[in-house]
PDB file as gemmi writes it, atoms N, CA and C in Angstrom:
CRYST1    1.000    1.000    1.000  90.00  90.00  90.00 P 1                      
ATOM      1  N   UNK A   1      61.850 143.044-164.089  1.00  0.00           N  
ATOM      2  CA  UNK A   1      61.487 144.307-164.683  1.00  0.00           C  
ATOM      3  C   UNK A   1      60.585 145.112-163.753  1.00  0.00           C  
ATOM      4  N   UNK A   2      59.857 144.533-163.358  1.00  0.00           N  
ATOM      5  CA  UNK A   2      58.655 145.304-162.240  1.00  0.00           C  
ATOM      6  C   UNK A   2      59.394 145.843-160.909  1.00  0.00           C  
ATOM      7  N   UNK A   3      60.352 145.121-160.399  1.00  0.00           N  
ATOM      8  CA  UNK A   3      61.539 145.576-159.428  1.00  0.00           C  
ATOM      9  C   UNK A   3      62.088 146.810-159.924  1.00  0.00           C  
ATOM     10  N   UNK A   4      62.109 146.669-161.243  1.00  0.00           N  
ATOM     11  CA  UNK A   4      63.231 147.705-161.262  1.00  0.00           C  
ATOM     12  C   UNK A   4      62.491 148.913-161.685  1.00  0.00           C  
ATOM     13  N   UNK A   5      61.467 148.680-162.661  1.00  0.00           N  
ATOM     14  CA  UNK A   5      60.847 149.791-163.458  1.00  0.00           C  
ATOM     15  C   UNK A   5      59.381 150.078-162.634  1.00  0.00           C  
ATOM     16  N   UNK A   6      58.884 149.619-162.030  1.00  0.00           N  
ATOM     17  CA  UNK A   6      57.507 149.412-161.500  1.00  0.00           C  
ATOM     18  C   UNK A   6      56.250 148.998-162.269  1.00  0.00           C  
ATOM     19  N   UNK A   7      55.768 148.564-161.485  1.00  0.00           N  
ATOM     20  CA  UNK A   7      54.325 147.919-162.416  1.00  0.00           C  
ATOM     21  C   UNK A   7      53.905 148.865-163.496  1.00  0.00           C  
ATOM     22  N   UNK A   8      53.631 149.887-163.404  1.00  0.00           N  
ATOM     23  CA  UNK A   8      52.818 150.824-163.897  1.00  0.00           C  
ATOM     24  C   UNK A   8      53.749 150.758-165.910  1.00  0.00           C  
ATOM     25  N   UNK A   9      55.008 150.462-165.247  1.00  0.00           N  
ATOM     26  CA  UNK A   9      55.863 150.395-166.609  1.00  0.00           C  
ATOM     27  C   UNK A   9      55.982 149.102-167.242  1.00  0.00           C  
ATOM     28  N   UNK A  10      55.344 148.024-166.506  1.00  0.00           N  
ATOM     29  CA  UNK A  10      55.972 146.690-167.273  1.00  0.00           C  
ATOM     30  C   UNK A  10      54.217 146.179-167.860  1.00  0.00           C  
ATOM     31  N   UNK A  11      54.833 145.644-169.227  1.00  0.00           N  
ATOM     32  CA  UNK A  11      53.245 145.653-169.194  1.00  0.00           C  
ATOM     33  C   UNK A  11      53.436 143.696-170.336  1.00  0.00           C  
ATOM     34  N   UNK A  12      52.737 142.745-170.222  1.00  0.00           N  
ATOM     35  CA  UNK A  12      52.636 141.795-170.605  1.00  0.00           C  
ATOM     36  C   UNK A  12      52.075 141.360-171.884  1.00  0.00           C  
ATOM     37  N   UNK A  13      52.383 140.676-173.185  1.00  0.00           N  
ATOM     38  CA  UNK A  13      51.820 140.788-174.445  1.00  0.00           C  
ATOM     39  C   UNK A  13      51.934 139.101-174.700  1.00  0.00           C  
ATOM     40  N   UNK A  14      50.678 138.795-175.337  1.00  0.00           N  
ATOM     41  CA  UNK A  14      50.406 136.758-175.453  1.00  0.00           C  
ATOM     42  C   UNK A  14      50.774 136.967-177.035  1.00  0.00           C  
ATOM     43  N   UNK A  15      51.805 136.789-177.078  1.00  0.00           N  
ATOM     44  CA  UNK A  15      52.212 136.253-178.931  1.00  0.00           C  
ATOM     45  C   UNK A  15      51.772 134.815-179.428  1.00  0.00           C  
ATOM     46  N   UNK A  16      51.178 134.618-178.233  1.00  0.00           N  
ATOM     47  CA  UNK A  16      50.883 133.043-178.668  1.00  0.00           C  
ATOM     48  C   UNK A  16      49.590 133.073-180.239  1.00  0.00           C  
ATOM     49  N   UNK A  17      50.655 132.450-181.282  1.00  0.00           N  
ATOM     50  CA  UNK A  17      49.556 132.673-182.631  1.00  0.00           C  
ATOM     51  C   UNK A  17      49.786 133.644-183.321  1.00  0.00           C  
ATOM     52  N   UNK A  18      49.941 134.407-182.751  1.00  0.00           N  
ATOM     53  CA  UNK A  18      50.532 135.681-183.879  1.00  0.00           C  
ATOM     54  C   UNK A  18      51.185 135.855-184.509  1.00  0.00           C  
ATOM     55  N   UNK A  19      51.275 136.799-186.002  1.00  0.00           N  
ATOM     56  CA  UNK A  19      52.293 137.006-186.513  1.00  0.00           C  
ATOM     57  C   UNK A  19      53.260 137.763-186.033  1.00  0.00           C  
ATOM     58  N   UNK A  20      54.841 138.144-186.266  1.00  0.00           N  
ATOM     59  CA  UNK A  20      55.245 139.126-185.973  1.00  0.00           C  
ATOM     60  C   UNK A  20      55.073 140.137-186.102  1.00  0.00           C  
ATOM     61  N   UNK A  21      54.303 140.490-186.747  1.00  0.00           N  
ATOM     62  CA  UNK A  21      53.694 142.245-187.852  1.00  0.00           C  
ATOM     63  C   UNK A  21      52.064 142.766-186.242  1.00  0.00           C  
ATOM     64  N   UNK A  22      51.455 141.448-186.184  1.00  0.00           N  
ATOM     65  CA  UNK A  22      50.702 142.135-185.069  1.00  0.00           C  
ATOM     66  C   UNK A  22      51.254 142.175-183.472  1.00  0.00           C  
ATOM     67  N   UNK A  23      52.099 141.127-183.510  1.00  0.00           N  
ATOM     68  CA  UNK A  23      53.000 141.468-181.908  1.00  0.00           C  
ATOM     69  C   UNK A  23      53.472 143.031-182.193  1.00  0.00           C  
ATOM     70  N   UNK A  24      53.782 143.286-183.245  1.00  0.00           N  
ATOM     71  CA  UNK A  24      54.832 144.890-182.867  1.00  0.00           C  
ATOM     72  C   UNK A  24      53.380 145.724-183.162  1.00  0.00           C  
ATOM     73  N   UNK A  25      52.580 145.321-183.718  1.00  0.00           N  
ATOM     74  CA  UNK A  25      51.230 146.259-183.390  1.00  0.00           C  
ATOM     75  C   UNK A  25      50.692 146.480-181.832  1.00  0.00           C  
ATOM     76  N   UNK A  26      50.755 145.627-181.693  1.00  0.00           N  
ATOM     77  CA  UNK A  26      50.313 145.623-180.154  1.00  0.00           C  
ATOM     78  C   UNK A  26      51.237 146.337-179.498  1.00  0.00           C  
ATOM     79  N   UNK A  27      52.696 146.140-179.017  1.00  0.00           N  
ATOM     80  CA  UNK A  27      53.946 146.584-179.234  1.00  0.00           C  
ATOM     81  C   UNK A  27      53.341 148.139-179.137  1.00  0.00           C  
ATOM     82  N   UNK A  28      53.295 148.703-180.214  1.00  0.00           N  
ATOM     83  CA  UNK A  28      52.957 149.688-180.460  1.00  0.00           C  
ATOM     84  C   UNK A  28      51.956 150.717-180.034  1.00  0.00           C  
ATOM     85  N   UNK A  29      50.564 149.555-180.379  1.00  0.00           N  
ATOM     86  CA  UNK A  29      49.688 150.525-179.074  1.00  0.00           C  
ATOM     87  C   UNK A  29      50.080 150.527-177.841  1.00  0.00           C  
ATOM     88  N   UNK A  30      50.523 149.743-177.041  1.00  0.00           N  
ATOM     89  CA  UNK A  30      51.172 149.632-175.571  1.00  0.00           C  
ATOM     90  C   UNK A  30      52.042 151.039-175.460  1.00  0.00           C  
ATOM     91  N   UNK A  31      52.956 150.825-176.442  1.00  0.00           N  
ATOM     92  CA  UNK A  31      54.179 152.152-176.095  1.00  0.00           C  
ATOM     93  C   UNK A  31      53.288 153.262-175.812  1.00  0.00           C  
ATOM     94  N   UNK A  32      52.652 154.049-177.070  1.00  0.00           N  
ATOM     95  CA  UNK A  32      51.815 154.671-177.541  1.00  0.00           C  
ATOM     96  C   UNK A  32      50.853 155.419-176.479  1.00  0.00           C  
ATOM     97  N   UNK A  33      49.942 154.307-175.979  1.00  0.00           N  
ATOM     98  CA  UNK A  33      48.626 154.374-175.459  1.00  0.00           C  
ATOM     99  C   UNK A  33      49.075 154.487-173.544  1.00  0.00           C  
ATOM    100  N   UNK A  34      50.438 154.068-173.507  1.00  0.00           N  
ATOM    101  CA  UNK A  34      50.712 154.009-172.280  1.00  0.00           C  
ATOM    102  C   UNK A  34      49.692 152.907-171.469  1.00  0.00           C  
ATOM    103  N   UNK A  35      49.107 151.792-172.056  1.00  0.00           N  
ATOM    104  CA  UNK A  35      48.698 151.013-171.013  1.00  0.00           C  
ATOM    105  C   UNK A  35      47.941 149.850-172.046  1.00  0.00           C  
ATOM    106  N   UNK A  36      48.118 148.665-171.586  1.00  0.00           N  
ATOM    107  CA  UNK A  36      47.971 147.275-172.051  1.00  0.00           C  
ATOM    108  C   UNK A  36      47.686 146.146-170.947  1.00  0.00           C  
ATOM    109  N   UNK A  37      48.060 145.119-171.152  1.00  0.00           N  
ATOM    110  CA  UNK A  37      47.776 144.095-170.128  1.00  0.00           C  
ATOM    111  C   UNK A  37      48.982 143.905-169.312  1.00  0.00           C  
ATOM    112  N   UNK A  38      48.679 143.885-168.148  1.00  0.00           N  
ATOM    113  CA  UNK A  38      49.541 143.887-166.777  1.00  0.00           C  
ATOM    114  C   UNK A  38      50.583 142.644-166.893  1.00  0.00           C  
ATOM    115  N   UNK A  39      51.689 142.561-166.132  1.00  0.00           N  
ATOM    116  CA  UNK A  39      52.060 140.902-166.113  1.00  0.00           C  
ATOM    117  C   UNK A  39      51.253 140.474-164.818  1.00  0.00           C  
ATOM    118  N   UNK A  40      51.150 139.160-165.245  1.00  0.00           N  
ATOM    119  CA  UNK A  40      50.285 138.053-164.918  1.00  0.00           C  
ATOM    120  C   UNK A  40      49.361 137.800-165.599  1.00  0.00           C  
ATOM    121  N   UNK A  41      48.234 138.479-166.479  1.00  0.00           N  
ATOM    122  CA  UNK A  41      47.515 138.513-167.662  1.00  0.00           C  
ATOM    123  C   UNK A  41      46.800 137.671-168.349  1.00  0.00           C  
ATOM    124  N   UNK A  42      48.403 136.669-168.953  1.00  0.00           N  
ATOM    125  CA  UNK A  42      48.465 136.093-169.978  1.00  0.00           C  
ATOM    126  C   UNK A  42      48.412 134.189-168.494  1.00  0.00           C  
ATOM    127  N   UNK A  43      47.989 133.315-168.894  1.00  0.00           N  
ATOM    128  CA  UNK A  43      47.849 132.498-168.420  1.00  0.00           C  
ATOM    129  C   UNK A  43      48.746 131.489-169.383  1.00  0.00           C  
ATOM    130  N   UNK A  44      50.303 130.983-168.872  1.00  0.00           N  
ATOM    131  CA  UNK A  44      51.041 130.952-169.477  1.00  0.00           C  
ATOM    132  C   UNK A  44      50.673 128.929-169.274  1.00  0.00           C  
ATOM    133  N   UNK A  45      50.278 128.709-168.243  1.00  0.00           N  
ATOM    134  CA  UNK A  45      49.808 126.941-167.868  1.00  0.00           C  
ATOM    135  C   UNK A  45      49.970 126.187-168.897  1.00  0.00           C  
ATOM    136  N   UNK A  46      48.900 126.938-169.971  1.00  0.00           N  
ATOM    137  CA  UNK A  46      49.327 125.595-171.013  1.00  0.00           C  
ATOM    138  C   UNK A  46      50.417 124.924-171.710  1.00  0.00           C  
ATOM    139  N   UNK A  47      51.134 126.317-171.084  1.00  0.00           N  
ATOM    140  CA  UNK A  47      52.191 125.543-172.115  1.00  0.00           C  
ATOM    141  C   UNK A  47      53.171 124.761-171.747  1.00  0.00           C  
ATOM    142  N   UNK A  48      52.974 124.631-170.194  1.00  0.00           N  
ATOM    143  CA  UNK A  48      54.054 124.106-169.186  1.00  0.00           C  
ATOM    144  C   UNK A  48      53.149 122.896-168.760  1.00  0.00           C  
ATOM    145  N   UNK A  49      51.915 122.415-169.594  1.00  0.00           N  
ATOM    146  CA  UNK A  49      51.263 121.081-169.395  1.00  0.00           C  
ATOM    147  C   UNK A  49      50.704 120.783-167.945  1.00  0.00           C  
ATOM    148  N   UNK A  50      50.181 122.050-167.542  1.00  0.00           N  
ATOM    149  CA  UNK A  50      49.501 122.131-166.067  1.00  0.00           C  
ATOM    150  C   UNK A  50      47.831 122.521-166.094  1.00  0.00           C  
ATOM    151  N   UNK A  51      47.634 122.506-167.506  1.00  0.00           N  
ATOM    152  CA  UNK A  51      46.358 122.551-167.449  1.00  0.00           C  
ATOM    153  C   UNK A  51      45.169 121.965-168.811  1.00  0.00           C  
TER     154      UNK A  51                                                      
END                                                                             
């Protein structure tokens, strides 16, 4: 996505725990607000048992 769209457009969201009702909130401010958390962000390790 960042290849194609550029950074400035791809932006990263941790659903980890959440309901679906606040992922599309977030979702939402992102669209919205034009800016959220970058990819790389989210520190995905744990879940791949590397940390």
């Amino acid at each position: 996505a960042i290849n194609h769209l550029g950074e400035g457009k791809v932006f990263e969201i941790d659903t980890t725990g959440k309901t679906v009702e606040e992922v599309v909130r977030e979702a939402e401010r992102v669209v919205l607000e034009r800016k959220g958390p970058r990819p790389g962000s989210v520190d995905w390790t744990h879940l791949a048992g590397l940390v």
